[in-house]
MDAnalysis code that builds the backbone (N, CA, C; Angstrom):
import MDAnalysis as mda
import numpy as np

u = mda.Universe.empty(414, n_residues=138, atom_resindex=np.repeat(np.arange(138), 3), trajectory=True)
u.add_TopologyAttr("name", ["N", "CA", "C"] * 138)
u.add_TopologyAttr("resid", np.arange(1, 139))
u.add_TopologyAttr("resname", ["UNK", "UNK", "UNK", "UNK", "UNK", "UNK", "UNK", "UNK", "UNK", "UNK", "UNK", "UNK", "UNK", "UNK", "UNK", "UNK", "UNK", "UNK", "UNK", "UNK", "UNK", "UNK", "UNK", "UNK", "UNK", "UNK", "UNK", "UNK", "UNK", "UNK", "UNK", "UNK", "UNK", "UNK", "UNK", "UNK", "UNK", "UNK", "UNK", "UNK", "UNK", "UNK", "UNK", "UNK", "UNK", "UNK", "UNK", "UNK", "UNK", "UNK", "UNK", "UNK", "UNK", "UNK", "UNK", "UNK", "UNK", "UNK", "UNK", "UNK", "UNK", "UNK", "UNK", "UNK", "UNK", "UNK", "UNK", "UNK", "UNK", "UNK", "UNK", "UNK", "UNK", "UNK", "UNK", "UNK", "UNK", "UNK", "UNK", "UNK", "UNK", "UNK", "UNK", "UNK", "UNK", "UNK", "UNK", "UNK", "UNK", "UNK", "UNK", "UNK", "UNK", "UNK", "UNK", "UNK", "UNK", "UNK", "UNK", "UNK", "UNK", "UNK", "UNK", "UNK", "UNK", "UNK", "UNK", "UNK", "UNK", "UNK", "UNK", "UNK", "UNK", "UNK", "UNK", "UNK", "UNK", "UNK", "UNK", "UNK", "UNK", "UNK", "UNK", "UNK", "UNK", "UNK", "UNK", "UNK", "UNK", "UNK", "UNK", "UNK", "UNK", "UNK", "UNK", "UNK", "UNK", "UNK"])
u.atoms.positions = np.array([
    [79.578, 109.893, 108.676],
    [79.176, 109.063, 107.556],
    [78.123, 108.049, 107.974],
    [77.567, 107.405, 109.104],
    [77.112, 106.659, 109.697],
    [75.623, 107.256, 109.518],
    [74.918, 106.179, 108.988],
    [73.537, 106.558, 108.193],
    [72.890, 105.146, 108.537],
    [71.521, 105.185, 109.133],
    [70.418, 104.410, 109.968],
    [70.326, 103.049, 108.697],
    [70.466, 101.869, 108.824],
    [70.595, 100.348, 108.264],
    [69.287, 99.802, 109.625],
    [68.335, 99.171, 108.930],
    [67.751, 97.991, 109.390],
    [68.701, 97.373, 109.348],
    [68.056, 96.935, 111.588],
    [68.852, 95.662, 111.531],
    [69.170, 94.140, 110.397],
    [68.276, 94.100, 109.757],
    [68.028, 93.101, 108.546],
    [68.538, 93.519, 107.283],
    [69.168, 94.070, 107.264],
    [69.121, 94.718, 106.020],
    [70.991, 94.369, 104.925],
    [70.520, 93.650, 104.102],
    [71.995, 93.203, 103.238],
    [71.507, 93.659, 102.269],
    [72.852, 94.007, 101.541],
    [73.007, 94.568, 100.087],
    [72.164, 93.794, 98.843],
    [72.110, 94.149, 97.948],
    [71.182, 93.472, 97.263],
    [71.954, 93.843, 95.604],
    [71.791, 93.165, 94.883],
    [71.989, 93.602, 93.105],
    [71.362, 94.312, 93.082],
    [70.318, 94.651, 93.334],
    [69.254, 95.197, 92.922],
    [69.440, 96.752, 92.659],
    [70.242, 97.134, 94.138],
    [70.368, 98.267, 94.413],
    [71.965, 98.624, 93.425],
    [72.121, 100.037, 93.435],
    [72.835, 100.780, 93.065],
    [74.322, 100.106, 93.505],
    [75.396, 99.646, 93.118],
    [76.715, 98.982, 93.413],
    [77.191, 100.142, 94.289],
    [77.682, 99.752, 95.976],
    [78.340, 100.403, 96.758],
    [77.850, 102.194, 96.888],
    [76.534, 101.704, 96.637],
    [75.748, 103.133, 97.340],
    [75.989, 103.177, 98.967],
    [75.605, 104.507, 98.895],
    [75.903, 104.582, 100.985],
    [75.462, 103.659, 101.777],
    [74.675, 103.282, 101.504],
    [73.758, 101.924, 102.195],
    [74.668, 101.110, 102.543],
    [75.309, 100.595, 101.085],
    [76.093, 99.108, 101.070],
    [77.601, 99.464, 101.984],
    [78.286, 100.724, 101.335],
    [79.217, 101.009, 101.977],
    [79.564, 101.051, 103.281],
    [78.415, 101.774, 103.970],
    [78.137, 101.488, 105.662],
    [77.715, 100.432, 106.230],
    [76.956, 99.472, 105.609],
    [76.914, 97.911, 105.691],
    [78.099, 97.399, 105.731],
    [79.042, 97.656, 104.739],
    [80.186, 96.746, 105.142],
    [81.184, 97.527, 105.868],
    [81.041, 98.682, 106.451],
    [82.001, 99.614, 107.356],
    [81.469, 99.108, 108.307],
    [80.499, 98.686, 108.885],
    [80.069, 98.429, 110.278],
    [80.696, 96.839, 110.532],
    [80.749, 96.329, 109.430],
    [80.683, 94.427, 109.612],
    [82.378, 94.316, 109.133],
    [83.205, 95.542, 108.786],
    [84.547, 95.230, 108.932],
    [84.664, 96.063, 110.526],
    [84.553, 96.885, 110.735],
    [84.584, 97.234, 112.093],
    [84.130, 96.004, 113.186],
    [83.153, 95.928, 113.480],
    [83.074, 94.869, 114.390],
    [83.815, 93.628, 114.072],
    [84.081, 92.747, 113.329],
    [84.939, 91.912, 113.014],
    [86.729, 92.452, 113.720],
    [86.940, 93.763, 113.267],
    [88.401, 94.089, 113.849],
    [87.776, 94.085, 115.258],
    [86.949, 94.573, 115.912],
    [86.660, 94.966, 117.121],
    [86.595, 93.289, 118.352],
    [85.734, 91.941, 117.500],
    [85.834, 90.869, 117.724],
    [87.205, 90.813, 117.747],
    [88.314, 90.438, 116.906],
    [89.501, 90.348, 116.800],
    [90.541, 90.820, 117.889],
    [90.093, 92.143, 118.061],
    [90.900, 93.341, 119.567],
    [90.920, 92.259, 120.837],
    [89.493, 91.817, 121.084],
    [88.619, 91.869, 122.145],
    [89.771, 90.086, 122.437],
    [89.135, 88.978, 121.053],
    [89.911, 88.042, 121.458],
    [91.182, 87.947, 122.110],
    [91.950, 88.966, 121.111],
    [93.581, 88.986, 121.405],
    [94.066, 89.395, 122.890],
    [92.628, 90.554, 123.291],
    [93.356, 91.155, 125.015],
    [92.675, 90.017, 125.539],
    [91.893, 88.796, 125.396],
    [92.085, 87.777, 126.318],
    [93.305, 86.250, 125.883],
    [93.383, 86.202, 124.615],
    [94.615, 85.759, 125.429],
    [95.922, 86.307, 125.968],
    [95.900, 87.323, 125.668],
    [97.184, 88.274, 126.432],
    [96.975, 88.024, 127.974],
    [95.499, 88.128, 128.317],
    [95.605, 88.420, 130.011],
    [95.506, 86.286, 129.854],
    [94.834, 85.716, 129.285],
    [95.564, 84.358, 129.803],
    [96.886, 83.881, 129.628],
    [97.401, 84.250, 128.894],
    [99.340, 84.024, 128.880],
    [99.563, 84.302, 129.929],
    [99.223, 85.938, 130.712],
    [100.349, 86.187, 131.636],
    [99.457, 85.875, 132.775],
    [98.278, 85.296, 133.152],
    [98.150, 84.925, 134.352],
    [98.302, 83.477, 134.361],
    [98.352, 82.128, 133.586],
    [99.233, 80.843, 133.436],
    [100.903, 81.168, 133.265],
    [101.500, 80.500, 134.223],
    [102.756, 80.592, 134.120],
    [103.210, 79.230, 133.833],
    [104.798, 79.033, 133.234],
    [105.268, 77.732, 133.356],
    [105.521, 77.324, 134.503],
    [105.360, 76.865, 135.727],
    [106.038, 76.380, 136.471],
    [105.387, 75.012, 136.924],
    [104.699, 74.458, 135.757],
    [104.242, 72.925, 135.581],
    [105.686, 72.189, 136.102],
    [105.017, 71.739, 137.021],
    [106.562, 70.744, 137.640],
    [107.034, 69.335, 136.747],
    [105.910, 68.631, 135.674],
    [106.326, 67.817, 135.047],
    [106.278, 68.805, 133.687],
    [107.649, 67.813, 133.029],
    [108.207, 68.314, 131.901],
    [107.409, 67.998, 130.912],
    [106.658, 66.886, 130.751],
    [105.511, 66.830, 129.309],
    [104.503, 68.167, 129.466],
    [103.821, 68.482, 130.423],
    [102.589, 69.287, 130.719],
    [103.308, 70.424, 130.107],
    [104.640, 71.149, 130.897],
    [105.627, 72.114, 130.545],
    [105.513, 72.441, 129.182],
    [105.655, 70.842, 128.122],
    [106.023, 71.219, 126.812],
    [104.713, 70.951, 125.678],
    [103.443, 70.800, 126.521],
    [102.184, 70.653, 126.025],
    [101.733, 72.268, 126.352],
    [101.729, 72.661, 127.174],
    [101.466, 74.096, 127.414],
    [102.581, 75.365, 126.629],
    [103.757, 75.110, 126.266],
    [104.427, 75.834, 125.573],
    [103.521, 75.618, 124.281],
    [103.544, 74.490, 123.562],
    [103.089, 74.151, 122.271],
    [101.953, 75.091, 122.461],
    [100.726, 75.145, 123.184],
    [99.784, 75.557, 122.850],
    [100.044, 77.125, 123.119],
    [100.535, 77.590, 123.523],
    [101.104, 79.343, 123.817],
    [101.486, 79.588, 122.440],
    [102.433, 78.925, 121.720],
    [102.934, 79.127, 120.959],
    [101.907, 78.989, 119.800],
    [100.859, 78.123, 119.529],
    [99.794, 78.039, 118.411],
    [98.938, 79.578, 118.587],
    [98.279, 79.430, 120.168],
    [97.798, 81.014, 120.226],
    [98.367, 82.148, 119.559],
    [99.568, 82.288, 120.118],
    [100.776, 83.339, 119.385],
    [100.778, 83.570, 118.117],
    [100.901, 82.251, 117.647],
    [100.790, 82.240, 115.479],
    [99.387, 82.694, 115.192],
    [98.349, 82.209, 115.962],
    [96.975, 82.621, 115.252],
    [96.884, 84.364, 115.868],
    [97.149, 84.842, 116.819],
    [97.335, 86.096, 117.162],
    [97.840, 87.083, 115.936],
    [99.045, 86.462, 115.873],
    [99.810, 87.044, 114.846],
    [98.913, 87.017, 113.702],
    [98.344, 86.447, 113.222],
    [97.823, 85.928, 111.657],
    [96.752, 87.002, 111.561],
    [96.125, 87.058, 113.105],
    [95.093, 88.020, 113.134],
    [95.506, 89.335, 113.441],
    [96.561, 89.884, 113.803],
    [97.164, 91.076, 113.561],
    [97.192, 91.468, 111.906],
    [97.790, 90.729, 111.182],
    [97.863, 90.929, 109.705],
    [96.741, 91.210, 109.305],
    [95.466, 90.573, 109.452],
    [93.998, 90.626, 109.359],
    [93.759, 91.564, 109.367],
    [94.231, 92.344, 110.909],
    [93.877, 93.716, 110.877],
    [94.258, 94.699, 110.026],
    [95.593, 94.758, 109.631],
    [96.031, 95.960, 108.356],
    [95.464, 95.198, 107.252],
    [94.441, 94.160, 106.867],
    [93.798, 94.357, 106.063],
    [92.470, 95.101, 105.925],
    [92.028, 94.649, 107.370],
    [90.557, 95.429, 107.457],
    [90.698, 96.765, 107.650],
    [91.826, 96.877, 108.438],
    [92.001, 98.802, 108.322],
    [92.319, 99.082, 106.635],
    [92.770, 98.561, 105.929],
    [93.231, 99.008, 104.904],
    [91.358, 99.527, 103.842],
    [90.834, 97.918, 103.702],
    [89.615, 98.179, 103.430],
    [88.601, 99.292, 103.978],
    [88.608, 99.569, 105.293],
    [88.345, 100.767, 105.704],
    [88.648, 102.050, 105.326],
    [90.291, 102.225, 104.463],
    [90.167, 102.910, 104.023],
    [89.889, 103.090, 102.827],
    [89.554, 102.332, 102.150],
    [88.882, 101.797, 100.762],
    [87.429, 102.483, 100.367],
    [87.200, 102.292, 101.518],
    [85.109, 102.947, 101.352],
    [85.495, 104.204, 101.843],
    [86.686, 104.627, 102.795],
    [86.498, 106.481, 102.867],
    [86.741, 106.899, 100.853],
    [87.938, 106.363, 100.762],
    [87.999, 106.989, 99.755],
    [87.320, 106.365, 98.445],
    [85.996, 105.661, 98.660],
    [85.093, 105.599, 97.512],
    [85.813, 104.317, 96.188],
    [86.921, 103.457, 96.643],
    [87.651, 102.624, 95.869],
    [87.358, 101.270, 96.543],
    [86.512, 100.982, 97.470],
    [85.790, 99.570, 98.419],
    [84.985, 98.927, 96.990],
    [84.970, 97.707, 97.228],
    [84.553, 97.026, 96.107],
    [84.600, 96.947, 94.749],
    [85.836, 97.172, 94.415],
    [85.832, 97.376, 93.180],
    [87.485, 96.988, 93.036],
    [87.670, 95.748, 91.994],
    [89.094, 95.189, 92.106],
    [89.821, 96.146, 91.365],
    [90.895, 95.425, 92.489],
    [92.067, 96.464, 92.160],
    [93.091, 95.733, 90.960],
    [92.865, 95.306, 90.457],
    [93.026, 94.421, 88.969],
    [92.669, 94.977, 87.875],
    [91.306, 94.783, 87.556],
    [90.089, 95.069, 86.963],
    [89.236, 96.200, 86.570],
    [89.262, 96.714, 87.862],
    [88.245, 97.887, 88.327],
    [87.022, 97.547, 88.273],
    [86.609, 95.869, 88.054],
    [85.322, 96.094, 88.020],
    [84.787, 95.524, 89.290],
    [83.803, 95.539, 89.845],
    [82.645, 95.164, 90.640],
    [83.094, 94.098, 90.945],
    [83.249, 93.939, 92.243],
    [83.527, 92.366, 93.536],
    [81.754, 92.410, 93.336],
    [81.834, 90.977, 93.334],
    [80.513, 90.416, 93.568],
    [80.200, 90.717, 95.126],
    [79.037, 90.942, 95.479],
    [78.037, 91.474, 97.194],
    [78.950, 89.871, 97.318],
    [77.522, 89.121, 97.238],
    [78.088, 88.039, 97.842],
    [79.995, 87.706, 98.378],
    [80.399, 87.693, 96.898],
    [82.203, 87.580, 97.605],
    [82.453, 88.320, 98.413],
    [82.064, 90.099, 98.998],
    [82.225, 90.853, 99.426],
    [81.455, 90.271, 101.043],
    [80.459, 90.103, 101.221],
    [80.035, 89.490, 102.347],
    [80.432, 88.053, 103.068],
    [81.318, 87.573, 102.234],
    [82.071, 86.482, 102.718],
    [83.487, 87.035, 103.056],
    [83.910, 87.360, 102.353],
    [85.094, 87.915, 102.468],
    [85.143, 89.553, 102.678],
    [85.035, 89.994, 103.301],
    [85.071, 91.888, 103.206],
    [86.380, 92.466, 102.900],
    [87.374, 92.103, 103.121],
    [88.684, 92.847, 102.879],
    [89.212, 91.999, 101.282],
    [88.379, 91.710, 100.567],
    [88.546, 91.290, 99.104],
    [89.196, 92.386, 98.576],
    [89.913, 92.302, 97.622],
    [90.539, 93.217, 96.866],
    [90.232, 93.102, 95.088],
    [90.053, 91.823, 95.254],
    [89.943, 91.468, 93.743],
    [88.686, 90.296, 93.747],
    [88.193, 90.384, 91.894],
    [86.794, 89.764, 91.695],
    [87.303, 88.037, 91.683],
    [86.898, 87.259, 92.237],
    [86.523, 85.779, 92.577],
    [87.875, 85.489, 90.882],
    [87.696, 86.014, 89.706],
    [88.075, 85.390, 88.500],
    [89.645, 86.123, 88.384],
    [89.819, 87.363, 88.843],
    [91.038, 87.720, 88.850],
    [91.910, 87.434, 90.084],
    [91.695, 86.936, 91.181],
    [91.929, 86.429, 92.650],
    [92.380, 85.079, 91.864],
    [91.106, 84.306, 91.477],
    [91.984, 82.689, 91.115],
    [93.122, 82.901, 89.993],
    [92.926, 83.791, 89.020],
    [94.297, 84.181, 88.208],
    [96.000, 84.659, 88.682],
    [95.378, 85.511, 89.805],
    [96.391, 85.541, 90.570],
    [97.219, 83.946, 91.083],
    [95.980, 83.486, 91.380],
    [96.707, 82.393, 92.334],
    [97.221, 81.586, 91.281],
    [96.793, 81.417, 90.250],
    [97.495, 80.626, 89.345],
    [98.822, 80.861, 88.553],
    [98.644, 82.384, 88.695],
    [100.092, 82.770, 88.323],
    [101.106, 82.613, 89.822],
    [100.458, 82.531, 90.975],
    [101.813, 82.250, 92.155],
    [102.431, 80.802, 91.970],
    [100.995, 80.206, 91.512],
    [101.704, 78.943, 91.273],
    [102.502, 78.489, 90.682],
    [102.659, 78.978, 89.315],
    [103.482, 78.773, 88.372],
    [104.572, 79.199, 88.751],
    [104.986, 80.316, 89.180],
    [106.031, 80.837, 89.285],
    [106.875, 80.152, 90.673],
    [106.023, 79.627, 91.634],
    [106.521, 79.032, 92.729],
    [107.117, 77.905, 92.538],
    [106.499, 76.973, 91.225],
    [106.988, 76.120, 90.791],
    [108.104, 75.924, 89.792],
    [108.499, 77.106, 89.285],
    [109.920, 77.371, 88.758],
    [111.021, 77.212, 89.431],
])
């Protein structure tokens, strides 16, 4: 599927909504993003296990747990990340990438280039959120 993009080259209105162009534009820029993501996570894996606890004072001990433990949560957060971007990945194989899953209509480029694993348009996303709210607040 991988078809030649100037380096310069972003989606435009102009063009045809999620023509091959755009689609492989944003298959390459959710790929590298998971690939950034991989790359972070196997370094802090290899810094966890080459820092050990054996800080002989007990504050340092429990300043260095704290921060293992923040790594860990953002690790995690970015694991989830990933079954989103894989998910979106599979979104453009099967020709359903950009286009809410609400709606059916057209994610704005722009929202789509800020956000790539969007699912829904900027107006049905804040509807959503307004209905979590409500209901959270019951």
């Amino acid at each position: 599927m991988s078809i030649d993009l100037p380096p310069d080259y972003r989606p435009s209105p102009d063009e045809e909504f999620m023509n091959e162009r755009q689609r492989e534009y944003f298959r390459r820029k959710l790929l590298k993003w998971r690939e950034d993501i991989l790359r972070e996570s196997k370094e802090t894996l290899a810094s966890l296990q080459q820092e050990s606890l054996k800080e002989p004072d007990i504050a340092d001990r429990a300043s260095s747990e704290t921060d293992w433990s923040i790594q860990l949560r953002t690790r995690d957060r970015q694991r989830k990340l990933i079954a989103k971007i894989d998910a979106a990945l599979r979104r453009i194989e099967l020709g359903e990438y950009g286009y809410c899953e609400v709606t059916g209509d057209p994610i704005s480029l722009q929202r789509l280039d800020a956000r790539p694993i969007a699912t829904m348009t900027l107006e049905a996303q804040e509807r959503h959120e307004r209905m979590e709210k409500v209901h959270r607040d019951n």
